[in-house]
TORPA-815752 format. One record per residue (C-alpha): z, y, x. Coordinates in steps of 0.001 Angstrom, whole numbers. Layout:
((Z Y X))
...
This chain:
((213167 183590 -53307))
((215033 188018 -56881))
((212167 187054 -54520))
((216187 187692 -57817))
((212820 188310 -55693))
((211782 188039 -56434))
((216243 192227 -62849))
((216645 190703 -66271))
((219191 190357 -65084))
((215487 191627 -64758))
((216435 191452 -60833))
((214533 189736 -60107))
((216423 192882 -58074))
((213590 191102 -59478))
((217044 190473 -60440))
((217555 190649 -64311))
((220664 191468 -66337))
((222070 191249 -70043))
((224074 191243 -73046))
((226978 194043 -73746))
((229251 191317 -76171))
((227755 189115 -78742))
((230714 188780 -80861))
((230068 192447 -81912))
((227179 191136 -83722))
((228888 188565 -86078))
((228261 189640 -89673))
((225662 192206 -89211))
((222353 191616 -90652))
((219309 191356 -88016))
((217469 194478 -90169))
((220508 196547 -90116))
((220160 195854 -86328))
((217163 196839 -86041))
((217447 200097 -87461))
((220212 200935 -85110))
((218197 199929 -82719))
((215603 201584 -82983))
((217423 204770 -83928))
((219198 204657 -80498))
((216111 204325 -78593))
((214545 207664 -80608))
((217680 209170 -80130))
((217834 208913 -76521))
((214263 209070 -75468))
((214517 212657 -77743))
((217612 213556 -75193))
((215661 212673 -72695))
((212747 214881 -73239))
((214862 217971 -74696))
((216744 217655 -71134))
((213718 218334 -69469))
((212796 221615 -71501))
((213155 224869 -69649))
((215796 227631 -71248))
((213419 229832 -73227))
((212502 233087 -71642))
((213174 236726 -72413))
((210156 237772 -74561))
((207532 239938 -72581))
((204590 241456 -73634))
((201750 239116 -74157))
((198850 238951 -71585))
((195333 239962 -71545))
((193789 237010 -73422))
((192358 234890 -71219))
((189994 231595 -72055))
((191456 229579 -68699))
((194414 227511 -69448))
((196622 227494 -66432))
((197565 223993 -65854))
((200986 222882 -65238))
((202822 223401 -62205))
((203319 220046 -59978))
((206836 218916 -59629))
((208276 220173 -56619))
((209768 217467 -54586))
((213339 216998 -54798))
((215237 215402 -50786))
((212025 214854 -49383))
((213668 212641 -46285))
((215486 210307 -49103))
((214430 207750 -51275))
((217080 206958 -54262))
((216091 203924 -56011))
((217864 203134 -59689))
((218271 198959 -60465))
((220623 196703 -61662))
((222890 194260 -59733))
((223966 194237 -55901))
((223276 191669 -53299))
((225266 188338 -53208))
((225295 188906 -48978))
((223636 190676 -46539))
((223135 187668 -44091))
((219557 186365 -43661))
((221418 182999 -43086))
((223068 182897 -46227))
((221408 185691 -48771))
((219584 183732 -51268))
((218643 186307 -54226))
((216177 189230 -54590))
((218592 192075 -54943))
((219761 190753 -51241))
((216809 189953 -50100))
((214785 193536 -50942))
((217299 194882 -47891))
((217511 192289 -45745))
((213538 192086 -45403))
((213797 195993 -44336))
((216360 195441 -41236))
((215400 192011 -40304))
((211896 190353 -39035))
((210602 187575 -39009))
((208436 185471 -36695))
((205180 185513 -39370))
((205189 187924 -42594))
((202934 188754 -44779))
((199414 190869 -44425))
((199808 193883 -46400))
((199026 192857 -50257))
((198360 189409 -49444))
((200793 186600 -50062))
((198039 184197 -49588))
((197886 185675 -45574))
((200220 184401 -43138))
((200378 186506 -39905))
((202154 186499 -36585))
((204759 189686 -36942))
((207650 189324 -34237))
((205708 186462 -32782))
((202039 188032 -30907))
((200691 184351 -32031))
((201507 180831 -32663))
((199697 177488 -31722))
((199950 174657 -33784))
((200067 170775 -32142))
((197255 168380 -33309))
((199795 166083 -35423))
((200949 169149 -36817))
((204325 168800 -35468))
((205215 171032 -32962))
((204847 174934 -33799))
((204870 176988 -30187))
((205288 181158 -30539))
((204504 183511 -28107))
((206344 186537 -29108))
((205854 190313 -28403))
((207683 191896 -25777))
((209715 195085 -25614))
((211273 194760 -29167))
((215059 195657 -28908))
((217528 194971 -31961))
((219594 197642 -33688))
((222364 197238 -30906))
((219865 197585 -28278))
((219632 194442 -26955))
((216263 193194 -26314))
((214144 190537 -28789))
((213519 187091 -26986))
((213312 183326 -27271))
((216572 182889 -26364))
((217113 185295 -29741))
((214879 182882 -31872))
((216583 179595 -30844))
((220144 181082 -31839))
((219009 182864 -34808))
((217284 179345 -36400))
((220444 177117 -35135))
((223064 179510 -36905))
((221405 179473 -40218))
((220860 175884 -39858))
((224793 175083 -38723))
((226083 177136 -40630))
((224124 175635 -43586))
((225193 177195 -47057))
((224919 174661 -49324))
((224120 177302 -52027))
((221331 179562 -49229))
((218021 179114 -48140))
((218942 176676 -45046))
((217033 173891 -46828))
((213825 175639 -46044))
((214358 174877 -42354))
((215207 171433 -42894))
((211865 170187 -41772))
((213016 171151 -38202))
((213893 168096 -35843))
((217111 166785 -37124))
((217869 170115 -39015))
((218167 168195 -42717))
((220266 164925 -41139))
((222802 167368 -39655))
((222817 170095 -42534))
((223306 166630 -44618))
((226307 166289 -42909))
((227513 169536 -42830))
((227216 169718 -46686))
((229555 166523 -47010))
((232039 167811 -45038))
((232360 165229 -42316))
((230415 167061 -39844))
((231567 168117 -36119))
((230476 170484 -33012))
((229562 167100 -31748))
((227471 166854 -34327))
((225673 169745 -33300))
((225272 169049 -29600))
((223713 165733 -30271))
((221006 167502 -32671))
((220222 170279 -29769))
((219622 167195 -27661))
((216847 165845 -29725))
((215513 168996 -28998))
((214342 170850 -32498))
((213521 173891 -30338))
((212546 173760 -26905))
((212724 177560 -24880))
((210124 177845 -22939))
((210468 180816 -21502))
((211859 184073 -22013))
((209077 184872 -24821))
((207744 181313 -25725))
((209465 178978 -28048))
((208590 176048 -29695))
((209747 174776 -32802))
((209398 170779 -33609))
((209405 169134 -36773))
((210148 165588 -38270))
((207052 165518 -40261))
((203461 167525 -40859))
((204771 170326 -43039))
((201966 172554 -44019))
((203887 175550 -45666))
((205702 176115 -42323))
((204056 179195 -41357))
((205485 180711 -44367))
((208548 179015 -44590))
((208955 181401 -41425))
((208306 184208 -43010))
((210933 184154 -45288))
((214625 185625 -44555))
((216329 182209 -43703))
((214186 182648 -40547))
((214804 186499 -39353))
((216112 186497 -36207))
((219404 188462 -35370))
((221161 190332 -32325))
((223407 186942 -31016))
((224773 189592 -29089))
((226155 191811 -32193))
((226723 187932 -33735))
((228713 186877 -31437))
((230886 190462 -31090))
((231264 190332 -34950))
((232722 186684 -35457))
((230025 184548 -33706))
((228896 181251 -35562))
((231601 179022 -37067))
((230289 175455 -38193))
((229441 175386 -42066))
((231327 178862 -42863))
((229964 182277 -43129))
((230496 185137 -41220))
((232357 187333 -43201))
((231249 190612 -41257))
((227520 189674 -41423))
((228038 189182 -45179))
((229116 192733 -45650))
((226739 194634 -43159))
((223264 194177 -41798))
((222641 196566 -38517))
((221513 193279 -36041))
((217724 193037 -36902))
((214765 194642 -35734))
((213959 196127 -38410))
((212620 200250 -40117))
((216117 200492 -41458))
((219718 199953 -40981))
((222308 199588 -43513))
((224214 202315 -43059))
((227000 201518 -45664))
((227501 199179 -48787))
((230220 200465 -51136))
((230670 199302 -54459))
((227630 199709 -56608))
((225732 201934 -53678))
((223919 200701 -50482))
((222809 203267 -48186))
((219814 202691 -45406))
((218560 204809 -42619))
((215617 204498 -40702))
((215434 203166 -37117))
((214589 205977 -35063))
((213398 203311 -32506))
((211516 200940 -34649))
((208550 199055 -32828))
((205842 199972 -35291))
((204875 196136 -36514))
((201935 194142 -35492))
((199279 197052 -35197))
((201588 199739 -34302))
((201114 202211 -37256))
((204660 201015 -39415))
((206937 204494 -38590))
((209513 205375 -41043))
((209100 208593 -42870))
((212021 208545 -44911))
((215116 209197 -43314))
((217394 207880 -45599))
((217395 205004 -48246))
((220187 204865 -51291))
((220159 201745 -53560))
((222083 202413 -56836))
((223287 200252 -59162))
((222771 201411 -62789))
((223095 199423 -65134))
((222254 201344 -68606))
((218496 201531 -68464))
((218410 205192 -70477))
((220226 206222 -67879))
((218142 205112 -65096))
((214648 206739 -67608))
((216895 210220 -67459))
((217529 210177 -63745))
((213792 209514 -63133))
((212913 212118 -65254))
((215236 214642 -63763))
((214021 213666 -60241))
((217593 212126 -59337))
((215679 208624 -58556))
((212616 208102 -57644))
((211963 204545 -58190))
((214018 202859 -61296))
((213797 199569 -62368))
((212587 199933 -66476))
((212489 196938 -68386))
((210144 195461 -70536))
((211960 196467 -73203))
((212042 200134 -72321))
((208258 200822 -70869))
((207436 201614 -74347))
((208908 205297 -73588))
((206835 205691 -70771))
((203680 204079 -71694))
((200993 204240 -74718))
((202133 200418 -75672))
((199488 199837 -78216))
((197240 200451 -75295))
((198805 197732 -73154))
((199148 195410 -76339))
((195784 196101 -77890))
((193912 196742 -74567))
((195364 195328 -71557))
((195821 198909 -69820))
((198648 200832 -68664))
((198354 204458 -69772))
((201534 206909 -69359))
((202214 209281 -71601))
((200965 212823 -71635))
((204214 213981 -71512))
((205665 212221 -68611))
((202559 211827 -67041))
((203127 214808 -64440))
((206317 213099 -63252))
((206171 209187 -63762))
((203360 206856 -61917))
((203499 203535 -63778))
((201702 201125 -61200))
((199895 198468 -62388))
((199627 195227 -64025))
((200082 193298 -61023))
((200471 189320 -61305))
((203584 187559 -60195))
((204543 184001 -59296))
((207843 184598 -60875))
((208966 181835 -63404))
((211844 182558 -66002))
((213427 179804 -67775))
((216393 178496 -69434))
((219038 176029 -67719))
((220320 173373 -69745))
((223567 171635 -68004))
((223771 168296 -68403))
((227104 167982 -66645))
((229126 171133 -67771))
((232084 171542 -64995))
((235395 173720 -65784))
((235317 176520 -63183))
((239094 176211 -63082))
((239823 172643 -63019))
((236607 172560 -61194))
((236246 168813 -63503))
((233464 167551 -65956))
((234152 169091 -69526))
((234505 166914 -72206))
((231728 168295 -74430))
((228443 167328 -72517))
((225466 167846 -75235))
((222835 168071 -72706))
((222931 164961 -71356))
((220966 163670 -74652))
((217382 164375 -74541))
((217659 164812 -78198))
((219815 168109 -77899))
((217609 170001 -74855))
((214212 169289 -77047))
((215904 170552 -79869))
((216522 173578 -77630))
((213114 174008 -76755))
((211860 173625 -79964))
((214366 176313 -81181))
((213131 179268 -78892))
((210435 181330 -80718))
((207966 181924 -77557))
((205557 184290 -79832))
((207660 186236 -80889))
((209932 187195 -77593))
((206459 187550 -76006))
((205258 190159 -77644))
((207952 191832 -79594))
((210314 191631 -76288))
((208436 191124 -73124))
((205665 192784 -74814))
((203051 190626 -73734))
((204031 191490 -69856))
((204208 188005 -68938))
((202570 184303 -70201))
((204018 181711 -70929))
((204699 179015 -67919))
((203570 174947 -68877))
((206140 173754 -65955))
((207495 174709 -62545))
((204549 176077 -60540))
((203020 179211 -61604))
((199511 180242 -62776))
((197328 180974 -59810))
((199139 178729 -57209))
((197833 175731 -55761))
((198965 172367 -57711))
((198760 174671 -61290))
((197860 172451 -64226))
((196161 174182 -67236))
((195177 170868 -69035))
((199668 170433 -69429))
((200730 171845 -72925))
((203254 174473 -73019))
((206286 173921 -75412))
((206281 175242 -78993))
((208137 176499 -81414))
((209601 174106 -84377))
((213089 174853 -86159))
((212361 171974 -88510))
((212182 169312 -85492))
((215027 171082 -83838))
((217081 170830 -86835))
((216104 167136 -87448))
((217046 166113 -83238))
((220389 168329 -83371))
((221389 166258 -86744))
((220348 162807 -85271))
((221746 164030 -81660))
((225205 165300 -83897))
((226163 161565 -84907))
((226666 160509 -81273))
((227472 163313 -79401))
((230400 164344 -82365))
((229371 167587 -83579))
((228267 168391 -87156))
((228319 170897 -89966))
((232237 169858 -90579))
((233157 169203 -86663))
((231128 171925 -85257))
((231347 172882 -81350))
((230888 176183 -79465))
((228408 176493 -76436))
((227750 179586 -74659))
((224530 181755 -73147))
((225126 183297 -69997))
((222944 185805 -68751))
((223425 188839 -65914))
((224283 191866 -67696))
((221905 194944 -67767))
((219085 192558 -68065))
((217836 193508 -71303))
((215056 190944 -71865))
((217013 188459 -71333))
((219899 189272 -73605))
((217378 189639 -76347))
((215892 186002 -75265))
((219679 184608 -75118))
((220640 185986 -78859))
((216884 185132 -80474))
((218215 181213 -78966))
((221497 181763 -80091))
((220323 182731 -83543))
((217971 180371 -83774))
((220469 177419 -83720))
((223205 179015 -85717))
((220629 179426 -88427))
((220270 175694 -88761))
((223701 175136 -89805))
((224017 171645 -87760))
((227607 172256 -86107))
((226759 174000 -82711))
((227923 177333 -82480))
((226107 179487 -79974))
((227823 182422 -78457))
((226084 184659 -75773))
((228125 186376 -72624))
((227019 188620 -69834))
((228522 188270 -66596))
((227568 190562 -63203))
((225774 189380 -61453))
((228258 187765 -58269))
((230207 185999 -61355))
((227378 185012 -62753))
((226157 183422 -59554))
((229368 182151 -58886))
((229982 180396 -62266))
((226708 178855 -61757))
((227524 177666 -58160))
((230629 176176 -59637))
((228394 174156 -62352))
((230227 175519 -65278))
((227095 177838 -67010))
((226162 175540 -70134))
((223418 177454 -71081))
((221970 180337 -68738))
((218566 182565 -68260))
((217484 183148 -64955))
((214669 183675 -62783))
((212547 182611 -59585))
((210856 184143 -57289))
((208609 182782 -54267))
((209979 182392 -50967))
((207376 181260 -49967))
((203706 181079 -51250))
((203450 177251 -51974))
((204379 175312 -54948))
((207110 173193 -52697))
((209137 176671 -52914))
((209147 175631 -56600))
((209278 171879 -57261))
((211791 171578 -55019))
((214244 174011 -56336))
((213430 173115 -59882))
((213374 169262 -59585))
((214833 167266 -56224))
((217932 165957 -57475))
((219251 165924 -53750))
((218152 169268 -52234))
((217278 171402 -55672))
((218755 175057 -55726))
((219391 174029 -59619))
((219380 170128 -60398))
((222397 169954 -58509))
((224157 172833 -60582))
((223060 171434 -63621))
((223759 167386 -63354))
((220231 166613 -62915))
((218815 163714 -60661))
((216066 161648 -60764))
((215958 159139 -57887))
((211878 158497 -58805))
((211019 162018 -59086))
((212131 162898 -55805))
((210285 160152 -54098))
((207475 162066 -55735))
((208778 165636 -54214))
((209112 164382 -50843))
((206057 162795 -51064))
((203897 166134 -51816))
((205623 167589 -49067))
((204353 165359 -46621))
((200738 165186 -48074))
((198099 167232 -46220))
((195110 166009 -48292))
((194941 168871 -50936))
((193285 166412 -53857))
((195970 163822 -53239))
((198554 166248 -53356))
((197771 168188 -56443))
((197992 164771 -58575))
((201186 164231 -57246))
((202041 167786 -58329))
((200777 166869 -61510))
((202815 163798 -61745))
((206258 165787 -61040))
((205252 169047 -63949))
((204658 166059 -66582))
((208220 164429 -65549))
((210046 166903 -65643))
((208818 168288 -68939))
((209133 165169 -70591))
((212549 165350 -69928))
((213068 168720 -71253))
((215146 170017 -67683))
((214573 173429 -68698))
((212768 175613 -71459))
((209973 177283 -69676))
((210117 181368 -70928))
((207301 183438 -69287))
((205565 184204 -65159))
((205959 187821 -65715))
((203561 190466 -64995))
((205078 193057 -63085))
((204742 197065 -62810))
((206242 199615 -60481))
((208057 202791 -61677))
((208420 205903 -59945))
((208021 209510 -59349))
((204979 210556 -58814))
((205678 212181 -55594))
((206014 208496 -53922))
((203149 207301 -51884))
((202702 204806 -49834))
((203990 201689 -51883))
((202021 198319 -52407))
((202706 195051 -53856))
((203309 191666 -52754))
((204128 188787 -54629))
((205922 187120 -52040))
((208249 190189 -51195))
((212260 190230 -52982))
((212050 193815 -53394))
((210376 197421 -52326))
((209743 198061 -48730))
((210389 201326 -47658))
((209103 201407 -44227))
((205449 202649 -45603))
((207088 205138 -48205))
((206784 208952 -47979))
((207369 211760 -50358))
((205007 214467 -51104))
């Protein structure tokens, strides 16, 4: 889901970046840090405010006193067609195929449509969008859509069934091992032939004997029915998500057409075949550049029209220099983290009182919207099969694989304190894989805690086996995406955390952009590593899944884990309609996978929007990667 959704990077995008070195802080005492820090911040946020004062007027003669105090003059609004929006990290692609991360995903969801999408504010709403309605079988197996008529793409083309079919089959045939295919994979066939696909042996044979089982059946120009292999309740939203948009096979097919188990290199890089407010207009490095669709349908009740003529995504990735071109008016909506809100916001209010109060002397140019509740989990991965990215072979060093070492890791990570003295209490602390608030949440399951002494006493005992100790120590490295501030705080509290204990492990934390970062990860070689997840869709199968099936998990795979019994358990929820029945299950796979310490469970985030106050028209939804700017205005 950045959503990356859902940009620690905090993209989420979403997407979150982090640390600036790490070596730099060898030998320097955490007060002396602190200081510095805290200097910097006063420093800058006094820049920041002296930037904004006027040059001091000739001296005229004073006014007739006067007991009304004029109040001050409302920002006048600075490229009131454009939208400029300040964040950290660029998309991985720009295909809905392929894309799987928020930064992607917040402009793919404004140039592409889906079949179903969300109502409004509610993720918990599924409703027809491209498609006018949908019928569902009695078995639950067949989906039919009757879709709208007189919808044309980007090109021009018109929006059809034919559209739909080749829009689903190139996603699923071209089947990105590291994408959002797997989603579809209830489809007819869909997860034997991506199956196949993924180890390489598959053919365009392959692919004409799945059509022929039928997966989706064209029944006329604007009917089409989808069938599955099994009674998959989340289907209606597994639609709504990207993996599903459906493209111009026209402007597809003129652009590279569909190549079995590759990606289309042009589609990567550009994203003007949807139906979609916007098109992407151009992506150059660090700067993505949207305009509205001057023909753009209007969405399900007619009343979506673009008012902003022109979207520019930036990435920045100092955040004081993102808080200085909101304040200026140069951006109007800038990702802030957590650790930065403080110069916006009366913090002891938010700390002490729950509320989010801006500060008098900001207030007549910032809006800080919210709290709003997410279903974003961040955690820490723990490899338990550590590949070299250039040898692409197993290292030699694999401490994970011992239970011992990834308790001892969990015990080592002081929740309390990154809570509140880094997240500042914007976020809870997660007791597994599924979010509060989502069906199959467990409250009764403990959360980990905090323990150096335990830590210490596993890492020693863990030491003998595994060949590292106080006089043989080994190195092991954090990764995290850089400009994510959060999380380069979280990586070095770990990293100092287990230095302190003196058992032979020497932690060392590394920021990478985020396309290396993704990419290291991909090749299995991130030992350590924070990252994020947002929803793709609104059902805690988006999260088991990618957390825990050895076989089909977005992470188990990169990280060596697979446990044949737990994913009998995962497919079994997924085929489970009877909502008491399920939810043990559920509860079955969050104790499992705790017990076996697969990842340290950080915080579900509670999320706020910053911008100018001059932007209206924004809402928020859960379930979306990203802003979208088709109900924005200025004014």
């Amino acid at each position: 889901m950045i959503k990356l959704r859902k940009v620690y990077f905090y993209p989420d995008s979403k997407g979150n970046v982090l640390l600036l070195g790490g070596v730099c802080m060898e030998g320097v005492s955490k007060a002396v840090w602190a200081v510095v820090a805290i200097v910097i911040v006063l420093v800058v946020a006094a820049a920041a405010i002296a930037m904004q004062k006027p040059a001091a007027p000739t001296p005229t003669p004073a006014p007739a006193p006067t007991n009304v105090t004029p109040a001050p003059a409302k920002p006048a609004v600075q490229n009131p067609d454009t939208i400029i929006e300040e964040t950290i990290g660029e998309p991985d692609y720009l295909d809905p195929a392929v894309d799987y991360e928020t930064a992607g995903g917040e402009v793919i969801t404004n140039v592409y449509e889906t079949l179903t999408w969300y109502n409004g504010t509610r993720a918990d709403q599924i409703i027809p969008w491209l498609a006018e309605r949908y019928e569902v079988s009695p078995d639950g197996m067949s989906y039919t859509f009757y879709l709208r008529k007189g919808i044309k793409f980007h090109d021009g083309t018109p929006f059809n069934a034919t559209a739909v079919n080749y829009s689903l089959v190139r996603a699923i045939v071209i089947a990105d091992p590291d994408g959002p295919a797997w989603m579809l994979g209830p489809i007819r066939g869909a997860e034997e032939l991506m199956e196949k696909i993924w180890a390489g042996n598959a053919t365009w044979n392959d692919v004409k004997a799945w059509l022929a089982k039928k997966p989706i059946e064209i029944l006329d120009t604007y009917t089409v029915r989808i069938n599955l292999d099994y009674p998959y309740a989340p289907f209606p939203a597994v639609m709504a998500f990207p993996v599903a948009a459906v493209v111009s096979p026209s402007y597809v097919e003129a652009h590279g057409g569909i190549e079995l188990g590759k990606h289309n290199d042009w589609m990567d890089r550009h994203a003007e075949a949807g139906t979609g407010p916007f098109i992407v207009k151009s992506w150059e490095p660090g700067v993505i550049t949207m305009v509205a669709n001057p023909n753009y349908w209007g969405g399900p009740n007619g009343d979506i029209k673009p008012k902003i003529k022109t979207v520019i995504i930036k990435k920045v990735d100092d955040a004081n220099t993102r808080l200085m071109d909101l304040l200026k008016g140069d951006a109007d909506i800038v990702f802030v983290p957590v650790t930065h809100i403080d110069q916006l916001i009366d913090i002891n209010k938010w700390l002490d009182e729950g509320k989010i109060v801006v500060k008098p002397d900001v207030a007549d140019k910032v809006a800080v919207l919210g709290p709003f509740e997410t279903f974003d989990i961040n955690f820490i991965g723990l490899n338990q099969k550590i590949y070299d990215e250039t040898t692409k072979k197993p290292v030699d060093f694999q401490p994970f694989k011992d239970i011992r070492v990834r308790q001892a890791f969990a015990y080592a990570f002081d929740y309390k304190t990154y809570m509140r003295e880094v997240v500042k209490n914007f976020a809870i602390q997660p007791n597994g894989p599924i979010p509060k608030g989502m069906f199959g949440y467990d409250p009764s399951i403990p959360v980990y805690e905090y323990n150096l002494t335990k830590a210490k006493e596993l890492l020693l005992a863990a030491g003998k086996d595994l060949g590292f100790s106080p006089d043989n120590p080994k190195t092991l490295t954090i990764y995290y995406n850089s400009g994510n501030l959060a999380r380069e705080k979280g990586a070095l509290l770990l990293a100092s955390a287990i230095n302190s204990l003196h058992v032979g492990l020497i932690i060392q934390v590394v920021p990478l952009d985020w396309p290396a970062f993704l990419a290291k990860m991909r090749a299995k070689a991130l030992p350590i590593f924070f990252l994020g997840w947002a929803p793709d869709y609104i059902d805690p199968d988006d999260y088991v899944v990618p957390f825990c099936h050895g076989e089909k998990g977005t992470f188990p795979i990169r990280i060596g884990f697979n446990d044949p019994e737990l994913n009998k358990l995962l497919d079994e929820q997924a085929r489970t309609l009877d909502p008491q029945k399920r939810k043990e299950i559920l509860r079955q796979i969050t104790l499992k996978v705790d017990e076996q310490y697969v990842y340290i469970w950080l915080t579900q985030p509670t999320a706020y929007q910053v911008q100018r106050t001059w932007v209206k028209g924004w809402f928020y939804n859960p379930a979306f990667p990203g802003n979208y700017f088709a109900t924005l205005s200025k004014g």
